[in-house]
DOGU-333509 format. One record per residue: y, x, z of N, C-alpha, C in turn; residue number from 0; residue in three letters. Coordinates in nm, 3 decimals, always signed. Atoms other than C-alpha are relative to their C-alpha. Example, Ala and Ser with C-alpha at 12.3 -4.5 7.8 and 13.67 -1.06 7.14 Angstrom:
BEGIN
    n.py    n.px    n.pz   ca.py   ca.px   ca.pz    c.py    c.px    c.pz   k   r
  -0.119  +0.089  +0.000  -0.450  +1.230  +0.780  +0.120  +0.090  +0.000   0 ALA
  -0.119  -0.082  -0.006  -0.106  +1.367  +0.714  +0.109  -0.077  +0.073   1 SER
***
This chain:
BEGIN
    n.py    n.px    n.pz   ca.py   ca.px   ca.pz    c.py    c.px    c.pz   k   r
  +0.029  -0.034  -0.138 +10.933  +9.488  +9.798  -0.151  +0.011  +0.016   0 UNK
  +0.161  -0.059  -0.063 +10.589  +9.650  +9.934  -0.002  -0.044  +0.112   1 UNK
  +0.033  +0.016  -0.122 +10.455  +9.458 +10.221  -0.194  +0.061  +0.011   2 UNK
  +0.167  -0.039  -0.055 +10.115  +9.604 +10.410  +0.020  -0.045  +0.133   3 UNK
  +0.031  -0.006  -0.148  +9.992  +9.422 +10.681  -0.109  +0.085  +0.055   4 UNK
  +0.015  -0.072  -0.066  +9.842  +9.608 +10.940  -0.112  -0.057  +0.099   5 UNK
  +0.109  +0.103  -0.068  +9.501  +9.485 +11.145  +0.021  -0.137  +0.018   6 UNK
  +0.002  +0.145  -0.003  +9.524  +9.156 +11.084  -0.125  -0.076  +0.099   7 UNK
  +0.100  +0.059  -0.092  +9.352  +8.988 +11.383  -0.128  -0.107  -0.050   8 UNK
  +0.124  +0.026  +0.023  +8.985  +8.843 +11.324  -0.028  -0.043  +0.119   9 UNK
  +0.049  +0.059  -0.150  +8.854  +8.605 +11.573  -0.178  +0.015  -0.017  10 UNK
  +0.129  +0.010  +0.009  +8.482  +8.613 +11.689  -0.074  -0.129  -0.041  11 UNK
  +0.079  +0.114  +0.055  +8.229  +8.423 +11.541  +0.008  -0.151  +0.129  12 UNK
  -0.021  +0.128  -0.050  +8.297  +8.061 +11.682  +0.134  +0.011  +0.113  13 UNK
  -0.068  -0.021  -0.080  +8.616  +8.187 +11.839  +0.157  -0.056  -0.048  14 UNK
  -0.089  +0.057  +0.115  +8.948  +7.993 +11.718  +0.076  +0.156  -0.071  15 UNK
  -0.066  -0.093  +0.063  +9.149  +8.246 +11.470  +0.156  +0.012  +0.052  16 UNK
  -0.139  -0.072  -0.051  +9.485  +8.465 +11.604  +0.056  +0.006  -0.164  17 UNK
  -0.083  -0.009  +0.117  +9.717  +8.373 +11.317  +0.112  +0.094  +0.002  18 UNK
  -0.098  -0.103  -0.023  +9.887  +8.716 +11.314  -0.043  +0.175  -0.074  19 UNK
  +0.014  -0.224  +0.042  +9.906  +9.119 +11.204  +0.065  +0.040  +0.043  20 UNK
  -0.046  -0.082  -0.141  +9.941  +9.353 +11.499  +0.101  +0.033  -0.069  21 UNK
  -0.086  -0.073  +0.046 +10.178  +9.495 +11.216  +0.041  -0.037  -0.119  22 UNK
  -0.032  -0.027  +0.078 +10.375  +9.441 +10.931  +0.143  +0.136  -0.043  23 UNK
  -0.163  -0.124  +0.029 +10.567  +9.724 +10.729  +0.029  -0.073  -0.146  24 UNK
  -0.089  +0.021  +0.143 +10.784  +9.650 +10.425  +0.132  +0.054  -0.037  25 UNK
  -0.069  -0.076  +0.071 +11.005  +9.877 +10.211  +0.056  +0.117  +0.159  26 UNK
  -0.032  -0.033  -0.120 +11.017 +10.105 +10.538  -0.001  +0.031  +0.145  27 UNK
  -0.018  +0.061  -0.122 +11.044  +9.884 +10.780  -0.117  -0.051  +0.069  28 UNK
  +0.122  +0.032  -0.041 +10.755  +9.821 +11.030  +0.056  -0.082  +0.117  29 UNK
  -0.018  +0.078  -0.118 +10.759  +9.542 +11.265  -0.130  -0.033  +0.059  30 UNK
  +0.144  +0.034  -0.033 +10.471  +9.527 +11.524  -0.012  -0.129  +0.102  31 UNK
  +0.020  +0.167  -0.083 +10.377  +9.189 +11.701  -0.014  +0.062  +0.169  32 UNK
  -0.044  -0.008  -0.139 +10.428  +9.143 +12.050  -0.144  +0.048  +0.070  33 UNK
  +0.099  -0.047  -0.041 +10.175  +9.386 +12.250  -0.022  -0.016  +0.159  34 UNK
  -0.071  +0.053  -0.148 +10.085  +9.272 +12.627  -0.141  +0.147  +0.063  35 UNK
  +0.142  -0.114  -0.090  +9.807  +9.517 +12.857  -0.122  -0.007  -0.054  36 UNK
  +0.166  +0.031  +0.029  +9.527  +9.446 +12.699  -0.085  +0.137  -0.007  37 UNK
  +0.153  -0.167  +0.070  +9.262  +9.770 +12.668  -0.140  -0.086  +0.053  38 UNK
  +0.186  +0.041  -0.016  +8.844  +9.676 +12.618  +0.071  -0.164  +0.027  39 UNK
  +0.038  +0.131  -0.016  +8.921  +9.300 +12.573  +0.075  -0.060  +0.096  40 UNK
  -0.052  +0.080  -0.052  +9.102  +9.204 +12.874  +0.147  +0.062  +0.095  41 UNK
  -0.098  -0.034  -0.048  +9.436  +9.252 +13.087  -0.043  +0.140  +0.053  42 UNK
  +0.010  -0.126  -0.089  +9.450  +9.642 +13.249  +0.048  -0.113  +0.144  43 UNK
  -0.049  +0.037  -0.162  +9.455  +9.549 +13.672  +0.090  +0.101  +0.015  44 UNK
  -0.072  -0.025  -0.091  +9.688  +9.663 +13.868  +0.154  +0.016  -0.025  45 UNK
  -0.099  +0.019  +0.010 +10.013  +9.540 +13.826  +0.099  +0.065  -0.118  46 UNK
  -0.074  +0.005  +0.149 +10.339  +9.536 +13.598  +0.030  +0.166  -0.044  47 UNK
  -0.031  -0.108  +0.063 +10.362  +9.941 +13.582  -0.159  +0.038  -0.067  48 UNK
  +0.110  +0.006  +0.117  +9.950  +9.909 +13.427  +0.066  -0.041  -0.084  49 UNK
  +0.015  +0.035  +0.155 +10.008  +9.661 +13.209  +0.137  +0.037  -0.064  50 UNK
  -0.159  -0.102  +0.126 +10.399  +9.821 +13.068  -0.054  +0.110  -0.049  51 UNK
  +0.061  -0.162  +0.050 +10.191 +10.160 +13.030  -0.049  -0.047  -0.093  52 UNK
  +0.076  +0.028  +0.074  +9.917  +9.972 +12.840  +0.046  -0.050  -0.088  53 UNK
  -0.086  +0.046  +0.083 +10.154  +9.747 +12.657  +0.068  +0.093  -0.120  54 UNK
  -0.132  -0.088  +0.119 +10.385 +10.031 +12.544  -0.110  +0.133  -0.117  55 UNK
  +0.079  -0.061  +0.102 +10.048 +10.252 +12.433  -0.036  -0.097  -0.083  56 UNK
  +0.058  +0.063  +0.102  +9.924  +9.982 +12.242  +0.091  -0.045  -0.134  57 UNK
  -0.132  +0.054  +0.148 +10.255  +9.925 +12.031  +0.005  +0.164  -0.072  58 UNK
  -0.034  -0.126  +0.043 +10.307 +10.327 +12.017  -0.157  +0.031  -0.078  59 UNK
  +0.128  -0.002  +0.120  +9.908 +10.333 +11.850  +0.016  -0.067  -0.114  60 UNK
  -0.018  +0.094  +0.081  +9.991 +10.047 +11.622  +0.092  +0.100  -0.089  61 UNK
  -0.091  -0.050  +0.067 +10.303 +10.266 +11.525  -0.043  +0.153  -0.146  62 UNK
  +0.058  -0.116  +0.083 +10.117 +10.587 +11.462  -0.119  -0.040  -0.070  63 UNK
  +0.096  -0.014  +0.109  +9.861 +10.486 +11.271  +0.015  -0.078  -0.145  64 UNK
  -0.106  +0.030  +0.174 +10.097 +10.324 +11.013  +0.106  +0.137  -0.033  65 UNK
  -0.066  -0.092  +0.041 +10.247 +10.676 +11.028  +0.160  -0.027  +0.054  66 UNK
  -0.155  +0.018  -0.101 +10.581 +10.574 +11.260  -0.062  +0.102  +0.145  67 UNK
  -0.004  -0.047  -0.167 +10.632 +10.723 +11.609  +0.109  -0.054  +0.075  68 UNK
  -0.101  +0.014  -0.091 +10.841 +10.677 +11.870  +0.135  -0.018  -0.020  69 UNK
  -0.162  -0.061  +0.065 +11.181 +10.845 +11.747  +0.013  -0.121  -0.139  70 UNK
  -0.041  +0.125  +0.082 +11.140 +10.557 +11.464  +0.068  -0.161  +0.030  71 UNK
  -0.038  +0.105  -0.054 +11.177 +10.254 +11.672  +0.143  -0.007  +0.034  72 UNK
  -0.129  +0.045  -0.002 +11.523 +10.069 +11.622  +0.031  -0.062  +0.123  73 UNK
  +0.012  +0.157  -0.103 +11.469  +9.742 +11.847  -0.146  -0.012  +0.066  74 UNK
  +0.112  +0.053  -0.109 +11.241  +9.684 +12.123  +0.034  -0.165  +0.079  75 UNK
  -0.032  +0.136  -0.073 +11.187  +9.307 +12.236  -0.117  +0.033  +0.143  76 UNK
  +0.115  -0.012  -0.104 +11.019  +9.317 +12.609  +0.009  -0.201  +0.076  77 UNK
  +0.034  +0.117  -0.057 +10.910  +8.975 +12.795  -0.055  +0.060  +0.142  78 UNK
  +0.069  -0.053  -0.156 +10.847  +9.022 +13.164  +0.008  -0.178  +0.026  79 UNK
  +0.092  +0.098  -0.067 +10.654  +8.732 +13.362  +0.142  -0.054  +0.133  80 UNK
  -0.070  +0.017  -0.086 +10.878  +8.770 +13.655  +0.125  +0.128  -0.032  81 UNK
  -0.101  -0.047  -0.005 +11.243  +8.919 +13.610  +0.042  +0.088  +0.116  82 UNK
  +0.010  -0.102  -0.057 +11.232  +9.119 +13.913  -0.075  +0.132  -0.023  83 UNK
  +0.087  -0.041  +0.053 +10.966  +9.290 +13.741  +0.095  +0.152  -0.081  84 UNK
  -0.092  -0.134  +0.099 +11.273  +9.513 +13.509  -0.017  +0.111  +0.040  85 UNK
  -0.018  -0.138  -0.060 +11.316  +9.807 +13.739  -0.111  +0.085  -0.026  86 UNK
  +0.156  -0.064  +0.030 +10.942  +9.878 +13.742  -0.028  +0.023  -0.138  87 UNK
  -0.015  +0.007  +0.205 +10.917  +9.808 +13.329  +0.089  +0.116  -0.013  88 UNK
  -0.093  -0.097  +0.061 +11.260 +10.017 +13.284  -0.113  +0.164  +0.048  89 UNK
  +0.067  -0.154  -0.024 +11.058 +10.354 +13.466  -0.094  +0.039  -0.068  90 UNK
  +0.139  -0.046  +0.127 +10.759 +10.315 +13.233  +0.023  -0.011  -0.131  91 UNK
  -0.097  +0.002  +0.111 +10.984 +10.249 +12.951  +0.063  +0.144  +0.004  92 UNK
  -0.056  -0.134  +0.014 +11.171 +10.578 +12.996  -0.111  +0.092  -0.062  93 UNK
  +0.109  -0.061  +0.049 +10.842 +10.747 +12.962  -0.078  +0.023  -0.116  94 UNK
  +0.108  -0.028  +0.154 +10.766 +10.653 +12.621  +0.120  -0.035  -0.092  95 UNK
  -0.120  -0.001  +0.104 +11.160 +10.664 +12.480  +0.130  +0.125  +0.056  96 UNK
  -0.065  -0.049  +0.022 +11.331 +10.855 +12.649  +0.130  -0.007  +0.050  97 UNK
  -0.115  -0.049  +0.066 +11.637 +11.039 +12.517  +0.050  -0.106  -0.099  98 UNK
  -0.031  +0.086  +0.085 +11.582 +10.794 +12.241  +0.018  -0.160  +0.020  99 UNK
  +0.011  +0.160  -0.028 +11.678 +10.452 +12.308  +0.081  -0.116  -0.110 100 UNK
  -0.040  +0.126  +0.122 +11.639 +10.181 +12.081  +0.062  -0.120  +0.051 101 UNK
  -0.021  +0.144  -0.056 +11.819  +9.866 +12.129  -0.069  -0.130  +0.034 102 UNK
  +0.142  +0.054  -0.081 +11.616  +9.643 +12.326  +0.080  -0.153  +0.065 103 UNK
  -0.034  +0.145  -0.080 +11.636  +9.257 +12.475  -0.126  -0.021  +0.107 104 UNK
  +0.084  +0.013  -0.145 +11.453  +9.201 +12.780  +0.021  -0.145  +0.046 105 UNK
  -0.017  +0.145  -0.027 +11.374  +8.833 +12.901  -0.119  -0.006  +0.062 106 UNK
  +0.060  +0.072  -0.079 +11.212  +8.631 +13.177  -0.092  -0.101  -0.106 107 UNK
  +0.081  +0.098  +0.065 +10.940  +8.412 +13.008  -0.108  +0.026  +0.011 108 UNK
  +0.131  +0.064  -0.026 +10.629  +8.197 +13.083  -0.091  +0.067  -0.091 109 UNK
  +0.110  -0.087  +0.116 +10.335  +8.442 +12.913  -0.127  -0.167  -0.017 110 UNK
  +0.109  +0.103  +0.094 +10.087  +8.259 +12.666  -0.121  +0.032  +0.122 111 UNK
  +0.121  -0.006  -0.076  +9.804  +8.399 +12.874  +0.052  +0.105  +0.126 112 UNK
  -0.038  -0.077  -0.158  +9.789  +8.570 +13.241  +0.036  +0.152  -0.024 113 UNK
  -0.015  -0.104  -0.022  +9.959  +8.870 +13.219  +0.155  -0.003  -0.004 114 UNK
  -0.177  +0.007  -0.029 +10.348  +9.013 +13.326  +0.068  +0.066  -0.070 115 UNK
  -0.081  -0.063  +0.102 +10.475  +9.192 +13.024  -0.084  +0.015  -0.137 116 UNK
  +0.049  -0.005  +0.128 +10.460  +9.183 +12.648  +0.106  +0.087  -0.061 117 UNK
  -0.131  -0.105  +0.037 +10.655  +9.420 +12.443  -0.019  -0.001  -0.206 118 UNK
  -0.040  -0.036  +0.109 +10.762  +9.431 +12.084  +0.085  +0.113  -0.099 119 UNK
  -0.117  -0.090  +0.035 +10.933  +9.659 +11.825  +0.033  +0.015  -0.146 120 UNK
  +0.021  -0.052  +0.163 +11.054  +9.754 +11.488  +0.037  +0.114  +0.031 121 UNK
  -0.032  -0.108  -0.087 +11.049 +10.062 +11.391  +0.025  +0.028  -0.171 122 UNK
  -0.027  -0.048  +0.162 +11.222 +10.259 +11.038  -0.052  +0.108  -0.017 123 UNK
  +0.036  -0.154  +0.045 +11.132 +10.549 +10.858  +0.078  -0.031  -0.190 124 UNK
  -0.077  +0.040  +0.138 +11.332 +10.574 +10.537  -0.091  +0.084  -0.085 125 UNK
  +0.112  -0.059  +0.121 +11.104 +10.698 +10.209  +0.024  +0.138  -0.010 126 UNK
  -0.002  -0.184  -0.011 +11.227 +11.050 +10.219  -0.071  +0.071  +0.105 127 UNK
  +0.024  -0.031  -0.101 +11.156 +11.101 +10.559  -0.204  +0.014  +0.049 128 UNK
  +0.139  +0.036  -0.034 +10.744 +11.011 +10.511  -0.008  +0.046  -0.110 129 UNK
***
């Protein structure tokens, strides 16, 4: 088996270390770590249809620049802050799947740091296909 991780997070000088890689792929298979709003360093403002936009570009960059896209993604894990929150998530979710919809789990849960959605995914590409 061929594993490549994928930006392996680097903390700043005197900053504790993010024990993680935005991405691993192996024989395939790419799984990218849970992506929340972040752009330039800190949460995008203005509520949960920012940060789902920002969220879902920052997993769909991660994807393409290991050479996946969209149409690859199997499983999507999403985390919303507040569970009323879905409806809004599901409309900015359509926007970046679609026709294609991967099987997905969606859950209410307390975020590590201030923000209302995190989003995960794997995603395949079989060796012929790349």
């Amino acid at each position: 088996m061929t594993i490549v991780r994928h930006g392996v997070e680097k903390a700043a000088p005197g900053a504790p270390r993010v024990p993680y890689a935005r991405a691993v792929e192996a024989d395939g298979w790419m799984y990218v770590s849970g992506q929340v709003g972040f752009a330039d360093g800190q949460v995008v403002p203005g509520g949960i249809a920012q940060e789902s936009r920002q969220a879902l570009e920052n997993v769909i960059t991660i994807l393409r620049e290991a050479g996946y896209g969209p149409e690859d993604v199997v499983r999507v894990g999403v985390w919303l802050h507040d569970a009323r929150d879905f409806a809004a998530f599901n409309r900015v979710y359509l926007g970046y799947f679609g026709e294609h919809l991967p099987a997905r789990a969606c859950l209410e849960s307390r975020m590590m740091i201030s923000c209302l959605v995190e989003v995960d995914c794997v995603a395949y590409r079989s060796k012929s296909a790349g």
